[in-house]
C-alpha positions as CSV (number, residue, x, y, z in Angstrom):
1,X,38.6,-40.2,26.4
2,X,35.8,-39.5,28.3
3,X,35.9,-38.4,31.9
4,X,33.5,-38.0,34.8
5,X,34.6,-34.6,34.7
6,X,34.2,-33.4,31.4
7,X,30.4,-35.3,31.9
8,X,30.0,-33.1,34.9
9,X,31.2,-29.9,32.8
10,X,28.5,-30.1,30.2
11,X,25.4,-30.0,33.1
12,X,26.2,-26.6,33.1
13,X,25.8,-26.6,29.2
14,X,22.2,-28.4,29.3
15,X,19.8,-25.5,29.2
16,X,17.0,-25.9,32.5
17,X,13.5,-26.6,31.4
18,X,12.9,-22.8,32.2
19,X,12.8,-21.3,35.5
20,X,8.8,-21.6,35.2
21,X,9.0,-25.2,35.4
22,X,11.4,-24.5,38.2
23,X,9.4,-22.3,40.3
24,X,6.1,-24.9,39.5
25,X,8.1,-27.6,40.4
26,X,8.7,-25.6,44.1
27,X,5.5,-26.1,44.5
28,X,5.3,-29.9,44.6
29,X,7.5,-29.3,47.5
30,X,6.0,-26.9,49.6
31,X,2.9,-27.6,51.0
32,X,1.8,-23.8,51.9
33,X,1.4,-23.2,48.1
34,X,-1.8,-23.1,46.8
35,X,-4.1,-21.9,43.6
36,X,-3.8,-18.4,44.1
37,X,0.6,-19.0,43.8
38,X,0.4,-20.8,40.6
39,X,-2.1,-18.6,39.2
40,X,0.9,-15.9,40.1
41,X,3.5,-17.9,38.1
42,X,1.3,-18.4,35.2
43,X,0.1,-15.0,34.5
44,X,3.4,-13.1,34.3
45,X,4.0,-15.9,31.2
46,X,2.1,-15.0,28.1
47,X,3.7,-17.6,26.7
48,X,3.0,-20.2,28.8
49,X,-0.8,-18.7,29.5
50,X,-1.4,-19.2,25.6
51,X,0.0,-22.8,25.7
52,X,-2.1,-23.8,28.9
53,X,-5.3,-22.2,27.6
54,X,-5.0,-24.6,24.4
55,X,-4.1,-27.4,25.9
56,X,-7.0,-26.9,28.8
57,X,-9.6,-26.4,26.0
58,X,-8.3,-29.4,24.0
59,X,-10.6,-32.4,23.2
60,X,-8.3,-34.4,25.2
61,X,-9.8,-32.7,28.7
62,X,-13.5,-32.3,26.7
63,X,-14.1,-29.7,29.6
64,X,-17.4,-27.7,29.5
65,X,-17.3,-24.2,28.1
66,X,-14.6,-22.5,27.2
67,X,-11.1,-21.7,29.2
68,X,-10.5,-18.3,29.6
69,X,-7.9,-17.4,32.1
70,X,-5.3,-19.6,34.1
71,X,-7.0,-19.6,37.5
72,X,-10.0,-21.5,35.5
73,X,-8.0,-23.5,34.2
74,X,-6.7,-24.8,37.9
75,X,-10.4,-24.7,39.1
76,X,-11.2,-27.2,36.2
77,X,-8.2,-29.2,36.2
78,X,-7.0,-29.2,39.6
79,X,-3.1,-27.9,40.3
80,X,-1.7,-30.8,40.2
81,X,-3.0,-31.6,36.2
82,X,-2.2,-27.7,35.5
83,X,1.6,-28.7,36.9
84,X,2.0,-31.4,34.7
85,X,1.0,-29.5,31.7
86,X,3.4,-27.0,32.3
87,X,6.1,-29.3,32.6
88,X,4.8,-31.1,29.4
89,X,5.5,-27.3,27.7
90,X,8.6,-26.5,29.2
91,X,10.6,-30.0,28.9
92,X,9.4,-29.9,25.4
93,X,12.5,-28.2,23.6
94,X,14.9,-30.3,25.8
95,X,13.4,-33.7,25.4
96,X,12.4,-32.9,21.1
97,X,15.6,-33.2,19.6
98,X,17.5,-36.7,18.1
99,X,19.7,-38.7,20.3
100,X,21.6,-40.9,18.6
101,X,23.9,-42.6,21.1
102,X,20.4,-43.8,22.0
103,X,19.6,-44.8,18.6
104,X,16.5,-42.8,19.0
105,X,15.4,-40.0,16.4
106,X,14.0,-36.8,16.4
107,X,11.6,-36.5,18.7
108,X,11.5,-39.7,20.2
109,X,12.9,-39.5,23.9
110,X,10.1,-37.1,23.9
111,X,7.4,-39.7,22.8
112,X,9.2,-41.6,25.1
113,X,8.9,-39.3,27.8
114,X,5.4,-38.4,28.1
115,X,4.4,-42.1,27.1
116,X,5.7,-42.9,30.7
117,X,4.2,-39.8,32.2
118,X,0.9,-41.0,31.1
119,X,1.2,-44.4,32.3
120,X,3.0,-43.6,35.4
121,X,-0.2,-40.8,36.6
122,X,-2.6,-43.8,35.8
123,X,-0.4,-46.3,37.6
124,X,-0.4,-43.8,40.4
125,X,-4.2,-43.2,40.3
126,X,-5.1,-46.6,40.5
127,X,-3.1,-47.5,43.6
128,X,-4.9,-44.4,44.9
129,X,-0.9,-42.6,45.3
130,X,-1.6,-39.0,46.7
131,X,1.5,-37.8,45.1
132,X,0.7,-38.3,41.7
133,X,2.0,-35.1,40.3
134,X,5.6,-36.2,41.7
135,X,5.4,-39.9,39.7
136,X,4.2,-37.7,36.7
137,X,7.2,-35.6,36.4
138,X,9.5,-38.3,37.7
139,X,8.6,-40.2,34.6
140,X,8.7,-37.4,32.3
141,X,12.4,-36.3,33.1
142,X,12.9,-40.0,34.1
143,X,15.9,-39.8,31.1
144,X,17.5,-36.1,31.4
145,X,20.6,-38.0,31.4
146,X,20.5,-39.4,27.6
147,X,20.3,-35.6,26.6
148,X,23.9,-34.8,28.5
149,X,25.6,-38.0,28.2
150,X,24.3,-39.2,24.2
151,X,27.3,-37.9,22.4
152,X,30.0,-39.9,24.8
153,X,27.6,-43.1,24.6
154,X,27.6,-42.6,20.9
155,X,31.7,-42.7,20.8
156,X,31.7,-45.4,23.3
157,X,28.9,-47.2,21.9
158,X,31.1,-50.5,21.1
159,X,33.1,-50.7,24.3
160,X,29.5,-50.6,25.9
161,X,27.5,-53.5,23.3
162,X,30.7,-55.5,24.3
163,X,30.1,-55.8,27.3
164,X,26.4,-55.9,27.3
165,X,26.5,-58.5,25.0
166,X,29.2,-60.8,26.8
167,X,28.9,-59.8,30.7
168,X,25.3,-60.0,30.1
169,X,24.4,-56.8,31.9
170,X,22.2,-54.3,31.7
171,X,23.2,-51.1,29.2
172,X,23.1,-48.9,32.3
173,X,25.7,-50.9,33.8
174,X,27.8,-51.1,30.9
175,X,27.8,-47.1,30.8
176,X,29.1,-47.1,34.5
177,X,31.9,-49.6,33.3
178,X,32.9,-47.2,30.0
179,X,32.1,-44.1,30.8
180,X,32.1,-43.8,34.9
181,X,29.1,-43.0,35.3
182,X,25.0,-44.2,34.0
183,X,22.3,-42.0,33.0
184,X,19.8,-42.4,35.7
185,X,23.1,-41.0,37.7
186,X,23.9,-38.0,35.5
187,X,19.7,-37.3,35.8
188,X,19.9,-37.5,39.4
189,X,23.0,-34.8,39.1
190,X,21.2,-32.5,36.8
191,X,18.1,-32.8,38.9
192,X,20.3,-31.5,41.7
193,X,21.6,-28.9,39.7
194,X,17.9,-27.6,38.9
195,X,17.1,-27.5,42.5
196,X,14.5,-29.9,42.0
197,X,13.0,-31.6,45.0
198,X,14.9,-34.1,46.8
199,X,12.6,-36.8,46.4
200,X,12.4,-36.0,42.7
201,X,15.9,-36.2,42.6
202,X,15.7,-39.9,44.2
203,X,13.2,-40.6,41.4
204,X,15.4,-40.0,38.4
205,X,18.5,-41.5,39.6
206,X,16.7,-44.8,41.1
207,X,13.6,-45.6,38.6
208,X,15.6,-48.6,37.1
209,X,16.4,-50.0,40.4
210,X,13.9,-49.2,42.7
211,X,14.4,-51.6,44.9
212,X,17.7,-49.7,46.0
213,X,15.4,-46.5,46.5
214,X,15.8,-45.1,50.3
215,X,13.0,-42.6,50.3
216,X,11.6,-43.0,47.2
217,X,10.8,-46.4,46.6
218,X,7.1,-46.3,45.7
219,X,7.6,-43.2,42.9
220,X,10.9,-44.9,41.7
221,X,8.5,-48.1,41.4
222,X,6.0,-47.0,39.9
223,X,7.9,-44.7,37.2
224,X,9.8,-47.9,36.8
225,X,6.5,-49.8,36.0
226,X,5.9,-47.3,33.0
227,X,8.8,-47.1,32.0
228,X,8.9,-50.9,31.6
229,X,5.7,-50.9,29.9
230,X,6.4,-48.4,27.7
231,X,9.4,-50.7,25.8
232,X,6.9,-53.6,26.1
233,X,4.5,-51.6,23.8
234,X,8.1,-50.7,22.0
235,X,7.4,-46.6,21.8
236,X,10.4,-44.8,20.7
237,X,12.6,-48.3,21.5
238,X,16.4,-46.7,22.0
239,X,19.1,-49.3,21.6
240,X,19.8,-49.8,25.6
241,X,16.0,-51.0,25.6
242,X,16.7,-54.5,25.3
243,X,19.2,-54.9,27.7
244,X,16.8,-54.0,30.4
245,X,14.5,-57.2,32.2
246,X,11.4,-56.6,34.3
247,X,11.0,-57.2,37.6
248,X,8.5,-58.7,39.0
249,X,8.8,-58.0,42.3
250,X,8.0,-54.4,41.6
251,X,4.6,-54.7,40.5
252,X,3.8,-56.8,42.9
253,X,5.4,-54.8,45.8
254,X,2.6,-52.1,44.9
255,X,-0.3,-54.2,44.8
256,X,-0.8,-54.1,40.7
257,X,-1.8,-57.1,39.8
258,X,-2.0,-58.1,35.9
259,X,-5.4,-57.4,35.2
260,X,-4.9,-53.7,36.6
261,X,-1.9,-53.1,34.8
262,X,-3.7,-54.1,31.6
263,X,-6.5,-52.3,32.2
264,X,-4.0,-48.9,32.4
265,X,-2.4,-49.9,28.6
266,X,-5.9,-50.4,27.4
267,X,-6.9,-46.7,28.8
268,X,-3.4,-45.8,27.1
269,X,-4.1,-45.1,23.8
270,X,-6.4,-43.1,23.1
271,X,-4.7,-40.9,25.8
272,X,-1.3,-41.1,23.8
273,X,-3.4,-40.4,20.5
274,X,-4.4,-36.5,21.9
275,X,-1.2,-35.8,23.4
276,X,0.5,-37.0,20.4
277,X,-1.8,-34.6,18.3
278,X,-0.7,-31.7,21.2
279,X,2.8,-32.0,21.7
280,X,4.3,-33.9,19.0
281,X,3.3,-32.4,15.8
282,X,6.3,-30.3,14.4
């Protein structure tokens, strides 16, 4: 039987994103960092440095010239788009495997994943939101939980569709009832364990119910927004997907009226289209 505590034990088995992404992510949180510190962190990574260099010189930026080093590619993109793409390159091995308790294959949480990133830094960029490198990587990791929880959803998976299907509840609410505990809670806890910041830590654990957010309620919103959107255009549907209703009020509570929000999908994908070609190939 599956216990909070053996949930708990397997963080510790759930390998970080990389301490990179870790030291980046420091810098969303500390407001004396500047170029010159990322630049730091990205040189000392050939790796890394490679993958940043061909993503920066991609069609999908269409930057003039050519990008040699990483402190051009910060001039160019600005840090807060460098961030992101490091993120995109280290949550890659994490996210890229199948998940079946999710009913989602290989590769699809990732799709998944950076579909909501997308939408959630255009959703942020049309509300004019200052923090939009914070709403990007909310939504990205927006689901760490699936990856430690997917093999005790899969053995629970019909005590959960029972009561989903005759409490009429959410799937997340269903996984509290079985299992003790919900994803968006196990992603808070991993989040924590990661030394993330705080109120990136509020964003994974409330983006499904925002409106409970203390200190996060306008990234938890509008992650939530993308996430919604991103099962209304069904990419990488999981089986919890349809147990899940939008709320209006969230949407409006941010000033996004319809025609805005449409005007982000339509931007979408072509967007989706390069980053597909970059990250999901393989």
């Amino acid at each position: 039987m599956t216990t909070i505590p053996s949930i708990i034990e397997e963080l510790d088995q759930l390998r970080p994103v990389s301490d990179v992404a870790g030291k980046v992510l420091s810098l969303l949180d500390d407001s004396a960092c500047g170029m010159s510190d990322l630049a730091d962190i990205i040189r000392h990574e050939p790796a890394l440095t490679a993958n940043l260099l061909k993503l920066a010189n991609s069609a999908y930026f269409g930057l003039p010239g050519k990008i040699g080093d990483a402190k051009q590619a910060i001039v160019y993109l600005g840090m807060t788009q460098v961030v992101d793409l490091i993120l995109l390159v280290s949550c890659a091995d994490t996210f890229k495997g199948s998940h079946s308790g999710y009913g989602l294959d290989r590769g699809a949480l990732w799709e998944s994943a950076i579909c909501a990133a997308i939408l959630a830094n255009a959703l942020s960029e049309k509300k004019g939101f200052k923090s939009t490198g914070l709403t990007f990587t909310g939504a990205l990791l927006r689901d760490i939980g699936k990856v430690v929880i997917d093999q005790h959803v899969k053995s629970a998976m019909p005590q959960i569709m029972e009561r989903v299907e005759t409490q009429h509840i959410s799937f997340m609410a269903a996984e509290r009832q079985v299992l003790g505990v919900d994803h968006a809670q196990v992603g808070a806890m991993v989040a924590k364990r990661w030394h993330f910041p705080p109120l990136l830590q509020c964003i994974i654990r409330y983006y499904h119910t925002p409106l409970q957010a203390d200190g996060c309620f306008t990234e938890a919103s509008i992650v939530h927004l993308a996430d919604a959107i991103c099962r209304k255009m069904k990419i990488s549907p999981g089986v919890d997907d349809s147990s899940y209703e939008e709320d209006e009020r969230i949407a409006h509570s941010l000033g996004l009226n319809e025609t805005v929000i449409n005007g982000v999908i339509g931007e979408f994908s072509e967007k989706m289209e390069h980053v597909r070609t970059l990250f999901l190939a393989g």
